[in-house]
C-alpha positions as CSV (number, residue, x, y, z in Angstrom):
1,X,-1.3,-3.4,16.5
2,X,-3.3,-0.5,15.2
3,X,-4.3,0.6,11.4
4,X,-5.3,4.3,10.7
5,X,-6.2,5.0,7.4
6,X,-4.5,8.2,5.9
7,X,-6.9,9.8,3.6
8,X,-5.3,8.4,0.5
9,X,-7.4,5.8,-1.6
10,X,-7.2,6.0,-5.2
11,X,-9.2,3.0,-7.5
12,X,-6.6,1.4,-9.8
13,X,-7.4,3.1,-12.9
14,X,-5.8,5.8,-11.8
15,X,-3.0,3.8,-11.0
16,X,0.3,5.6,-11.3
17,X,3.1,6.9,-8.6
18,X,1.5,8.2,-5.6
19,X,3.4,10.3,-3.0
20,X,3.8,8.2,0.3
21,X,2.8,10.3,3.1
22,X,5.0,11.5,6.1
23,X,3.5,9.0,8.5
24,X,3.0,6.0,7.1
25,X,5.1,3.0,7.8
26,X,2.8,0.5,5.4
27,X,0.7,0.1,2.3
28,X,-1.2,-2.1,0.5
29,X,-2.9,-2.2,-2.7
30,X,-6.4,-4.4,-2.2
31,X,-9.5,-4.4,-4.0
32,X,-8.4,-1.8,-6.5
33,X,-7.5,0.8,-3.6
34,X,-4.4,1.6,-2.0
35,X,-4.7,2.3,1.3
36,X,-1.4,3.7,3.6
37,X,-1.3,2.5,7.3
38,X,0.6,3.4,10.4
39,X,1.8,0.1,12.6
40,X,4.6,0.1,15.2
41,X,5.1,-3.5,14.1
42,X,8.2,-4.0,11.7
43,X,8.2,-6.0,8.5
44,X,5.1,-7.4,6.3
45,X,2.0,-7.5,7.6
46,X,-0.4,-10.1,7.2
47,X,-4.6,-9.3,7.5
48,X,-7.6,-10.2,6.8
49,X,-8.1,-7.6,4.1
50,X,-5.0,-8.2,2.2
51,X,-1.3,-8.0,3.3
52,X,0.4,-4.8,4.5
53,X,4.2,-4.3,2.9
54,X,6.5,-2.3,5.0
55,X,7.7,0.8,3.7
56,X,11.2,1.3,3.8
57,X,13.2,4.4,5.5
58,X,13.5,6.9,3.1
59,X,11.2,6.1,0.1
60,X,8.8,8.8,-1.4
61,X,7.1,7.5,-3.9
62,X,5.3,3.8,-4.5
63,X,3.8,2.7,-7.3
64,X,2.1,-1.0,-8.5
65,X,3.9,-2.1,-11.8
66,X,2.9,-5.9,-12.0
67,X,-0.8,-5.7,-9.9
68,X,-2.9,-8.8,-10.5
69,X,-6.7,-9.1,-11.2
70,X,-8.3,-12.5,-9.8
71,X,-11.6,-11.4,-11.1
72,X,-12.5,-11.0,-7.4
73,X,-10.3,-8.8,-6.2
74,X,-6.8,-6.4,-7.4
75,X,-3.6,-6.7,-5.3
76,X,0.0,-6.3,-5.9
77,X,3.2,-5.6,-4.8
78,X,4.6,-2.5,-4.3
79,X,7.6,-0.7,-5.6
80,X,9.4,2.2,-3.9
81,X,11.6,4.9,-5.0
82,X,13.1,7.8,-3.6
C-alpha cells in the first residue's frame, strides 16, 4: 500500500466543499487538515494517522458536515456529492 499526498491540505477553519482531485481514490480529514491519497486497496482504510475513507466512483466534491474536536485532535467523516 502506498500514500501520495496531493497538494491539497486546508486547516479546518476554512472548512467548506473542496473539489476532489482527479486522482485520488481516498481522504481523510485529521488534525484539522484534509489530506487526499491515492491507494490501489479498496474500501476504508485504517492508519496510524487517522482513517482513510474511500471515495466513491463518480463524486466531485467532499465536504465534513459533523467533524468532531477531542481537544487533541479534528476528525470526521466525509460526505460526497457529485
Amino acid at each position: 500500500m502506498k500514500y501520495d499526498k496531493i497538494d491539497l491540505e486546508q486547516k479546518i477553519s476554512d472548512m467548506g466543499e473542496y473539489e476532489i482531485p482527479s486522482l485520488a481514490t481516498h481522504i481523510r480529514l485529521f488534525a484539522g487538515k484534509v489530506s487526499f491519497g491515492i491507494s490501489d486497496r479498496h474500501g476504508d482504510l485504517k492508519t496510524a494517522r487517522g482513517k482513510f475513507f474511500q471515495i466513491p466512483p463518480g463524486m466531485k466534491r467532499v465536504s465534513f458536515p459533523e467533524y468532531i474536536n477531542d481537544g487533541n485532535h479534528i476528525y470526521g467523516r466525509p460526505q460526497f456529492t457529485r
